[in-house]
C-alpha positions as a printed NumPy array, in Angstrom:
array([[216.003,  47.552,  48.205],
       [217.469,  47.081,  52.026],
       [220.298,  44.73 ,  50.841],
       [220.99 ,  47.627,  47.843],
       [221.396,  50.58 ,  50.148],
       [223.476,  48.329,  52.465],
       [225.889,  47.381,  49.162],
       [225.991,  51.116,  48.104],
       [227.091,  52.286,  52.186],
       [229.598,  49.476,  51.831],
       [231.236,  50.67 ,  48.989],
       [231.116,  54.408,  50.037],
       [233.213,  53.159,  53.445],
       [235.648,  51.179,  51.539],
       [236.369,  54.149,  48.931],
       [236.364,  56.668,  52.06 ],
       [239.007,  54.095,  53.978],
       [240.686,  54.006,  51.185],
       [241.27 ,  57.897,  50.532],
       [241.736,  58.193,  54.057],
       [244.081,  55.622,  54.612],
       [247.867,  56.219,  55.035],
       [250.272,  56.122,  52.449],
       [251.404,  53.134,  51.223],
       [254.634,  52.243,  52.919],
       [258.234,  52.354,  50.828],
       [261.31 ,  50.665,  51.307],
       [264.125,  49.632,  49.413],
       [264.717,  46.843,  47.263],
       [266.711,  44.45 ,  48.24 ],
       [269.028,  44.592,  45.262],
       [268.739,  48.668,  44.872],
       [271.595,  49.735,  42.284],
       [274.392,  51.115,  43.2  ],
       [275.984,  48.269,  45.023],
       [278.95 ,  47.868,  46.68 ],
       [281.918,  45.377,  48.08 ],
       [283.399,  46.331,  50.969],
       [286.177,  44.116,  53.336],
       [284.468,  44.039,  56.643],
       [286.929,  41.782,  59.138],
       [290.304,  40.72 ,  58.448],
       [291.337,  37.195,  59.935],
       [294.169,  35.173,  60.364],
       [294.142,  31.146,  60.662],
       [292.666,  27.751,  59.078],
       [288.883,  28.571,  58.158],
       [286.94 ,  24.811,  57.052],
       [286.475,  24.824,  53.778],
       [286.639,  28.522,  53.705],
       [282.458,  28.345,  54.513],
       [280.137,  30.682,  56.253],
       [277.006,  29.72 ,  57.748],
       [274.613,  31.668,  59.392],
       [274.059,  31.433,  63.793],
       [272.827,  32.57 ,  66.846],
       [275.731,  35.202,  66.956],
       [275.397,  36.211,  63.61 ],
       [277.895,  35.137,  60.709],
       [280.38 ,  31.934,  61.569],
       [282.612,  30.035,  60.457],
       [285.31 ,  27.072,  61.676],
       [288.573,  27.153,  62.819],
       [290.681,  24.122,  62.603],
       [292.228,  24.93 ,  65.85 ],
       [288.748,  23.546,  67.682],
       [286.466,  26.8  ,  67.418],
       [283.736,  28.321,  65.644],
       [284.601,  32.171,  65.506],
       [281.559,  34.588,  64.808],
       [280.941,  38.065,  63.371],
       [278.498,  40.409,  64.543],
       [276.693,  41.686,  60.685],
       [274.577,  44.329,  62.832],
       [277.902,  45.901,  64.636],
       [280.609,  45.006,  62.273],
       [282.443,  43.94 ,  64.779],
       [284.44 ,  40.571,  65.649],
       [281.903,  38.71 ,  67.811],
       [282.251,  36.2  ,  70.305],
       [284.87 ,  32.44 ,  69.897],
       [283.333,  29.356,  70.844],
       [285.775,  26.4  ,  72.044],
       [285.431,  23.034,  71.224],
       [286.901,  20.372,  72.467],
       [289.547,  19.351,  70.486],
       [290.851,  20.161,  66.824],
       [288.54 ,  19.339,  64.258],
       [289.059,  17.881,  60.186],
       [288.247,  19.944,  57.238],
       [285.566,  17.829,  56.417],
       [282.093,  18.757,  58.016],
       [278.82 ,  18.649,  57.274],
       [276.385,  21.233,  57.849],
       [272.312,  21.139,  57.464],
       [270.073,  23.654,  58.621],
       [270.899,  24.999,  62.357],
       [273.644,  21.694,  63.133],
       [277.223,  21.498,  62.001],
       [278.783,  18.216,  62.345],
       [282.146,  18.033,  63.374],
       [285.078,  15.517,  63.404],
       [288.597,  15.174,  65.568],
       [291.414,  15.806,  63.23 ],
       [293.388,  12.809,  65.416],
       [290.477,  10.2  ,  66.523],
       [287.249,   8.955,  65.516],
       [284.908,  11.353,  67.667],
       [282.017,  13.152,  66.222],
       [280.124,  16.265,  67.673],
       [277.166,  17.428,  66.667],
       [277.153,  21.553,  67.163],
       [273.614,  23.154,  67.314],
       [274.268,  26.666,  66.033],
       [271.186,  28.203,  67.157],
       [271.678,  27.64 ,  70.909],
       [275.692,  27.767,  70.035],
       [276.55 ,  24.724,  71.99 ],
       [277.581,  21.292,  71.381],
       [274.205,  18.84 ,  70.765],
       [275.825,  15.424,  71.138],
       [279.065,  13.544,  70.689],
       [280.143,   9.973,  69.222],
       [282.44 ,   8.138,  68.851],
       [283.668,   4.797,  66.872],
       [281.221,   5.341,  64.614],
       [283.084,   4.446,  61.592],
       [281.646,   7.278,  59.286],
       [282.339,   7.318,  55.763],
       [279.38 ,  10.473,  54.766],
       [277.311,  12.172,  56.626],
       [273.765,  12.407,  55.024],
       [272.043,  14.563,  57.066],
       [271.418,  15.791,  60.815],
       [269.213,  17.649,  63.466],
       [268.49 ,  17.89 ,  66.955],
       [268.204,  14.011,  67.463],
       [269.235,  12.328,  64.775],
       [272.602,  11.817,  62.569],
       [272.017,   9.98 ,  59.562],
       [275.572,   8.74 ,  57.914],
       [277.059,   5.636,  55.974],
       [279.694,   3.325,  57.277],
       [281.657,   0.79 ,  55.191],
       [278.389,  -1.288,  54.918],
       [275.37 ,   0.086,  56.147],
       [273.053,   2.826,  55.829],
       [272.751,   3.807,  59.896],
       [269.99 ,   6.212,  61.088],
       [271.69 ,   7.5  ,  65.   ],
       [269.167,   7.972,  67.593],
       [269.798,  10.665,  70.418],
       [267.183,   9.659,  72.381],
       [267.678,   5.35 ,  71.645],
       [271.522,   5.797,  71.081],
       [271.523,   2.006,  71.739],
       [269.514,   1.083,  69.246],
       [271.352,   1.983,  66.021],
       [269.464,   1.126,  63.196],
       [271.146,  -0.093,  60.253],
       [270.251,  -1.547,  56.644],
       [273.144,  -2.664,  54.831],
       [273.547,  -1.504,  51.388],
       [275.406,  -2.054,  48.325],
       [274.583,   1.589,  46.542],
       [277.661,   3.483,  45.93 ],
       [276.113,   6.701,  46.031],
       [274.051,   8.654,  48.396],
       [272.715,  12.365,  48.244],
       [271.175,  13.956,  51.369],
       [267.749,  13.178,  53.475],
       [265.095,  15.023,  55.049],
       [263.076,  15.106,  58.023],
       [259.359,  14.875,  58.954],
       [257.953,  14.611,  62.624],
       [257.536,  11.287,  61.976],
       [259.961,   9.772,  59.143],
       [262.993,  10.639,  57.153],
       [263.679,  10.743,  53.548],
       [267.059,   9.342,  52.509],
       [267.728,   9.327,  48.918],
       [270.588,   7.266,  47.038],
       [270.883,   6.867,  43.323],
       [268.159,   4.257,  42.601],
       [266.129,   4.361,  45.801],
       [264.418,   6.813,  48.392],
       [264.447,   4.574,  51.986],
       [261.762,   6.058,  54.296],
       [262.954,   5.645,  58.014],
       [260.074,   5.189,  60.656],
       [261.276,   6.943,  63.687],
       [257.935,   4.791,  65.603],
       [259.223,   1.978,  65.034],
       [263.062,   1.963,  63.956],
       [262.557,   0.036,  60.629],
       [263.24 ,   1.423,  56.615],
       [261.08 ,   0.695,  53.858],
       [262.705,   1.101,  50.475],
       [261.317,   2.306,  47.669],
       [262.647,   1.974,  43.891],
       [262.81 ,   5.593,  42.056],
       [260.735,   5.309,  39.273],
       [264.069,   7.105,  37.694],
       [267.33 ,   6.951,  38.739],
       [268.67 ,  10.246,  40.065],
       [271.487,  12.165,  39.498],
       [271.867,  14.589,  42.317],
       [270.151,  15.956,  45.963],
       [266.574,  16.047,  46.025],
       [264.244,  18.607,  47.302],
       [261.049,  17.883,  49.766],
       [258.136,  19.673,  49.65 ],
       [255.199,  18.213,  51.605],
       [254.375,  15.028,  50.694],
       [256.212,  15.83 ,  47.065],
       [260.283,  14.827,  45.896],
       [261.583,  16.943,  43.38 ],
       [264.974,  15.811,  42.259],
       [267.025,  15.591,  38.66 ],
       [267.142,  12.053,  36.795],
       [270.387,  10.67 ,  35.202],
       [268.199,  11.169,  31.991],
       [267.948,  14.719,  31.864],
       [264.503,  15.487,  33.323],
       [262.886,  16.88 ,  36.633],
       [261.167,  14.445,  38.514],
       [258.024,  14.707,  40.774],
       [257.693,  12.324,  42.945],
       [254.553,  11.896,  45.426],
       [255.123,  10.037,  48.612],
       [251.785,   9.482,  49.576],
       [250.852,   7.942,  46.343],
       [254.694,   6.327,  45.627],
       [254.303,   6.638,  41.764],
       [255.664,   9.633,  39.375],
       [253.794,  12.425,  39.004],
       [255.549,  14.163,  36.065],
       [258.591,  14.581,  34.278],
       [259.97 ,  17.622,  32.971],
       [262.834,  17.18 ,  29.714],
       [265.857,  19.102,  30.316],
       [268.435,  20.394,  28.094],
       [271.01 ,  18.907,  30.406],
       [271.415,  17.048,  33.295],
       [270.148,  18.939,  36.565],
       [273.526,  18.563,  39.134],
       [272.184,  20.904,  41.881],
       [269.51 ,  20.588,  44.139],
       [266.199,  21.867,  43.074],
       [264.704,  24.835,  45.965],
       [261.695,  26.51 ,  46.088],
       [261.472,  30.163,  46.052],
       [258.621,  32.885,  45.568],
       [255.713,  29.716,  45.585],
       [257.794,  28.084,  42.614],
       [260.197,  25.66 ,  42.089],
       [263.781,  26.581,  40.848],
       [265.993,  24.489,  38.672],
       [269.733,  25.129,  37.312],
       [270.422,  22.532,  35.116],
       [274.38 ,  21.859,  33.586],
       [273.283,  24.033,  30.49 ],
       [273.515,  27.361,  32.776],
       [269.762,  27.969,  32.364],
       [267.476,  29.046,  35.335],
       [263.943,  27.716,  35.014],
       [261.123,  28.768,  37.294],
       [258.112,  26.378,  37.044],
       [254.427,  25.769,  39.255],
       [253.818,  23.115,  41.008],
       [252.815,  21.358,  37.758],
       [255.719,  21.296,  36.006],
       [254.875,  24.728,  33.764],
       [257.817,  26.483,  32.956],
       [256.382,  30.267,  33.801],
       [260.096,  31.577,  33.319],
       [263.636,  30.962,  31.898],
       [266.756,  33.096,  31.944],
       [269.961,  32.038,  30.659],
       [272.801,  33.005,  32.551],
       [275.998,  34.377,  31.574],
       [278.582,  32.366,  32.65 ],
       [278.883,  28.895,  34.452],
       [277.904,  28.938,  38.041],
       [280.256,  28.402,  40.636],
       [278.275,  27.617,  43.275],
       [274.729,  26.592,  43.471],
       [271.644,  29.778,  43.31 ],
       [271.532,  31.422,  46.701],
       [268.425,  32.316,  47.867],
       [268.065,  35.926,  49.216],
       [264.762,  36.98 ,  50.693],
       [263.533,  39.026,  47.361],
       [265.942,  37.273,  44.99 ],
       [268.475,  34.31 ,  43.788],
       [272.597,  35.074,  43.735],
       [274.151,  33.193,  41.02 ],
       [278.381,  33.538,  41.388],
       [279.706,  33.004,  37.619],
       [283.192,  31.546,  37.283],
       [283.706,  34.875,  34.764],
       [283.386,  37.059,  38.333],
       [279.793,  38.172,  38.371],
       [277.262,  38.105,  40.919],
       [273.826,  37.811,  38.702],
       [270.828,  38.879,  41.065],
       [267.549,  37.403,  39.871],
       [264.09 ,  39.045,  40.979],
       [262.072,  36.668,  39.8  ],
       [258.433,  38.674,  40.906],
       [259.522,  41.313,  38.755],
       [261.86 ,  39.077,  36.288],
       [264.5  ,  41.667,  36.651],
       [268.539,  40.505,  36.558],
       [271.222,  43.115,  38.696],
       [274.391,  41.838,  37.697],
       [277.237,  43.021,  39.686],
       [281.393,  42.353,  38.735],
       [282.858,  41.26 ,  42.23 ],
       [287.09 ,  41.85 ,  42.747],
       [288.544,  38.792,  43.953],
       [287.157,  34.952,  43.783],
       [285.365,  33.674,  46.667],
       [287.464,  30.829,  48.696],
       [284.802,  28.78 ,  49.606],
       [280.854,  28.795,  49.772],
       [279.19 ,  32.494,  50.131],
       [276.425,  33.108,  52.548],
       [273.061,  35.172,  52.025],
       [272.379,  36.931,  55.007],
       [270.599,  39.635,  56.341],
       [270.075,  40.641,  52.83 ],
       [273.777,  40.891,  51.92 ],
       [275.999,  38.268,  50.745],
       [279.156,  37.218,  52.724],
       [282.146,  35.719,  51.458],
       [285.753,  35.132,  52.058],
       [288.969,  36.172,  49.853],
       [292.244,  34.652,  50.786],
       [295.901,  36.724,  50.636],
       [298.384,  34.138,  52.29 ],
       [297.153,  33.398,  55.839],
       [294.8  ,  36.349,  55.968],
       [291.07 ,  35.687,  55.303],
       [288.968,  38.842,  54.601],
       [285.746,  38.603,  55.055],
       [283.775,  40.849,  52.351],
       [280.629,  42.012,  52.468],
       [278.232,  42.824,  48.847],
       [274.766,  44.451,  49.309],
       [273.133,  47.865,  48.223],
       [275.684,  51.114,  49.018],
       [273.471,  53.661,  51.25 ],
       [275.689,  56.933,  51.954],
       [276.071,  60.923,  50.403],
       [277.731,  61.601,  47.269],
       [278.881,  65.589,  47.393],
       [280.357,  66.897,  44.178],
       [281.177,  70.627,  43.111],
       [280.694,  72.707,  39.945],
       [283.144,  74.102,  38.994],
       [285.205,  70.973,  39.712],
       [289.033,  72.37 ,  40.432],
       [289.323,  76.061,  41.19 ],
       [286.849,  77.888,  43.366],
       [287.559,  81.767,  43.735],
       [286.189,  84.652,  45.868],
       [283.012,  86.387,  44.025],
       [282.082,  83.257,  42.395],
       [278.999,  80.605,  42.832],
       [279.834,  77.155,  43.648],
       [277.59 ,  74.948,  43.032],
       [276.789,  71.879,  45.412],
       [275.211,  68.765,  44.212],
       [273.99 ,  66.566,  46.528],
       [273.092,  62.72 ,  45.886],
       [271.771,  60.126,  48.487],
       [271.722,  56.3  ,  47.827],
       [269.455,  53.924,  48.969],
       [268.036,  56.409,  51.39 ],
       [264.129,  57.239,  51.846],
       [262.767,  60.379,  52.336],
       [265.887,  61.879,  53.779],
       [266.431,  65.362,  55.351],
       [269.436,  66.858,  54.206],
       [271.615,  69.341,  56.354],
       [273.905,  71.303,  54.633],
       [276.679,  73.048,  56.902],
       [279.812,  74.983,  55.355],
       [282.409,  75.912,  57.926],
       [285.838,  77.824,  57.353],
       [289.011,  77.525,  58.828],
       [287.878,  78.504,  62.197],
       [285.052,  76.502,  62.393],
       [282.742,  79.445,  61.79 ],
       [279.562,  78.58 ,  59.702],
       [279.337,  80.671,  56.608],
       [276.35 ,  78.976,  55.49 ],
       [273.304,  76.489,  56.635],
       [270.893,  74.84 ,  54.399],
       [267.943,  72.423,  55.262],
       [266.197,  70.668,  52.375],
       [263.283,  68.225,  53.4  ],
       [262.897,  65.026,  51.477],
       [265.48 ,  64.822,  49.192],
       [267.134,  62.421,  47.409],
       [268.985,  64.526,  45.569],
       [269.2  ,  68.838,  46.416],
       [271.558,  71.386,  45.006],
       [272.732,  74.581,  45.962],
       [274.703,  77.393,  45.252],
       [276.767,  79.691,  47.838],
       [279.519,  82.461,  46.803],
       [282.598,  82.53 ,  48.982],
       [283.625,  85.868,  50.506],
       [287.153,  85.33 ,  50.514],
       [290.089,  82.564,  50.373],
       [290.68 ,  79.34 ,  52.323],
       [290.039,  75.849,  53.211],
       [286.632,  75.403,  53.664],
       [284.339,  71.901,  55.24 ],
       [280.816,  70.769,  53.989],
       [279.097,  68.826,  56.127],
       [275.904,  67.013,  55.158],
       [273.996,  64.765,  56.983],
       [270.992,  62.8  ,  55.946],
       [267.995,  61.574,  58.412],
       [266.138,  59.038,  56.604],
       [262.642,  56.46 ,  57.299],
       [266.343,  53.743,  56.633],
       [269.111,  54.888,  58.267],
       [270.85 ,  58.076,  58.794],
       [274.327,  58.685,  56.887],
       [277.012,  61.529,  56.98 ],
       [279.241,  63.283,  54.541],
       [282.04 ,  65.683,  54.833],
       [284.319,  67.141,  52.157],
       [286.955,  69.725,  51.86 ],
       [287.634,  72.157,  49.521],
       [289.847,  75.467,  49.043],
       [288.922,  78.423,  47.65 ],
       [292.013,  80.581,  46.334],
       [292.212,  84.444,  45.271],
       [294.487,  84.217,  41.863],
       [294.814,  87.817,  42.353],
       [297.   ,  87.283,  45.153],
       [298.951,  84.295,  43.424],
       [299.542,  86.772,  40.938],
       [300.609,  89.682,  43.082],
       [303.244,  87.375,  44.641],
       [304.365,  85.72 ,  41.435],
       [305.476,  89.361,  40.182],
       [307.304,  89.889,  43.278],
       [308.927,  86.59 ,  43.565],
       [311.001,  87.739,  40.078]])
């Protein structure tokens, strides 16, 4: 009976917190229709491979001249140039937080760390022919021969295994090993003790493979997505594709994403269950971006597709312009560059927040006679609208406060003729945004009156 009465107070508290509690927070979607594409920063010189990358200072990219050149997202402003020391080559490589950088005349190598925005290391003679992958102590490349793992802290002892494969994808790093894939084998590098242990794919892959824990996900010349457990070194499954999978699985919202060659987007569990599927319109031109709430997909046809996958919803947006090089999610916007000659401008696509005023009627307002003001926010919450006509003078002729609003309207009948200004501001939970428009109010009385006397 005790343990009954206590059960019954518990569930009277948690339907009293409950009624009691505060409202449930809102916010706006990350993809919130309408959305918008607006040039942010115009520049002028020899961008690498036209590619953004998110740093320390916000957006950057590389000049060719020796500097990485940043833009401050928050400000919109033109944020601070980093030299380097000498001119670097188009070709870089870039993994997480490091860039890796060569001299366009000489073979020198820096390493860039773009989260303290300083150079990590430099080589030199190193005879690269790809870079494979990168971080704060170790470079992982091929020469003409050898598969060579690059040691900051031992940069004497250069470990090398020399290799025959033609083709390598990318690698990834534990604490204690790294993962280097190549078309027939994953090599597991033991940073303890310098040596590589080689291990046969139970299928030959096709493209960049994806690490998660002690699992390899990656796309097999023979159509399929493979699972691959390290800890075990055997298959786990295979998934049959409708064509072969090019890009690099990723893992988003506790699943794991594939875009295979047939333009499909699959979202599947950990064990290989395809939960969802989309076909997308066009052929991708670059691989999925992941956004915080959802995946970008740029279609050669000029399209951004948006895909929620929690609430399997697709935003699909029509872009002006092709993007030069690789766009960049950031901040929950995406970032690319368009090229006109020399100039790069840098545009920025993301959810429009601002005032949209318009007036009924639409062309002639006249003394005596309503006008009607509609007022529509965008991607504001819970905004306060002020309303604030003015004449000529600057004298206010009217002043209207609406709480709450996303959208208000109101009427107001002009006394006499002239140019008049609305002001209307918005104070949202967001952001706050501003609006003015002009308008002129004529007496066709008086156009009359002088028409007559003009003949």
């Amino acid at each position: 009976m005790i343990i009954k009465n206590h059960i019954c107070f518990l569930l009277f508290f948690l339907l009293l917190a409950c009624g009691c509690g505060k409202a449930r927070l809102q916010f706006i979607p990350e993809i919130s229709p309408p959305l918008i594409q607006k040039e942010v920063f115009s520049w002028t010189g020899q961008a690498a491979a036209n590619t953004l990358f998110a740093c320390a200072e916000g957006i950057g990219w590389v000049d060719l001249s020796g500097q990485i050149v940043t833009w401050n997202a928050e400000k919109e402003a033109a944020g601070k140039v980093f030299r380097l020391p000498y001119a670097v080559s188009d070709r870089f490589f870039r993994q997480n937080d490091f860039l890796v950088l060569k001299n366009q005349a000489a073979d020198q190598w820096l390493v860039f760390d773009l989260a303290r925005m300083e150079t990590s290391f430099e080589l030199r003679n190193m005879q690269v022919k790809q870079v494979l992958g990168v971080n704060s102590d170790y470079l992982v490349y091929l020469d003409e021969e050898n598969l060579v793992v690059y040691s900051r802290q031992n940069p004497v002892g250069i470990c090398r295994w020399p290799t025959a494969e033609k083709e390598f994808f990318n690698c990834h790093f534990f604490l204690d090993r790294v993962l280097i894939m190549s078309r027939s084998q994953l090599f597991i590098f033991w940073k303890s003790n310098g040596k590589f242990q080689p291990l046969p794919l139970p299928l030959q892959a096709a493209a960049e493979f994806y690490c998660q824990g002690e699992y390899v996900f990656y796309g097999s010349s023979q159509r399929q997505l493979v699972k691959y457990s390290l800890r075990e070194k055997r298959l786990v499954w295979k998934l049959k594709l409708g064509k072969n999978l090019m890009r690099q699985p990723l893992a988003f919202a506790g699943n794991i994403i594939v875009n295979p060659e047939d333009n499909n987007v699959l979202q599947l569990n950990p064990r290989g269950t395809v939960r969802w599927w989309l076909a997308l319109h066009s052929i991708p031109q670059f691989n999925l971006l992941p956004m915080t709430d959802c995946l970008a997909a740029f279609l050669i046809n000029q399209e951004i597709q948006f895909i929620d996958l929690r609430r399997r919803q697709l935003t699909t947006f029509k872009i002006t312009g092709r993007p030069a090089g690789i766009p960049l999610a950031y901040h929950h916007d995406l970032y690319f560059f368009l090229t006109a000659g020399k100039m790069k401008k840098l545009q920025r696509i993301g959810n429009r927040y601002g005032i949209d005023v318009t007036l009924s009627p639409e062309k002639t307002q006249m003394p005596g006679i309503p006008i009607t003001f509609s007022v529509v926010t965008s991607n504001l919450l819970e905004p306060n609208l002020n309303c604030v006509i003015r004449d000529e003078s600057g004298q206010t002729v009217l002043t209207k406060t609406i709480a709450m609003a996303a959208r208000a309207s109101l009427a107001w009948i002009p006394a006499r003729e002239g140019m008049y200004r609305m002001h209307v501001s918005a104070a949202a939970l967001n952001r706050n945004e501003e609006k003015e428009i002009s308008f002129q109010v004529f007496d066709p009385r008086k156009i009359i009156r002088e028409f007559y006397f003009h003949f």
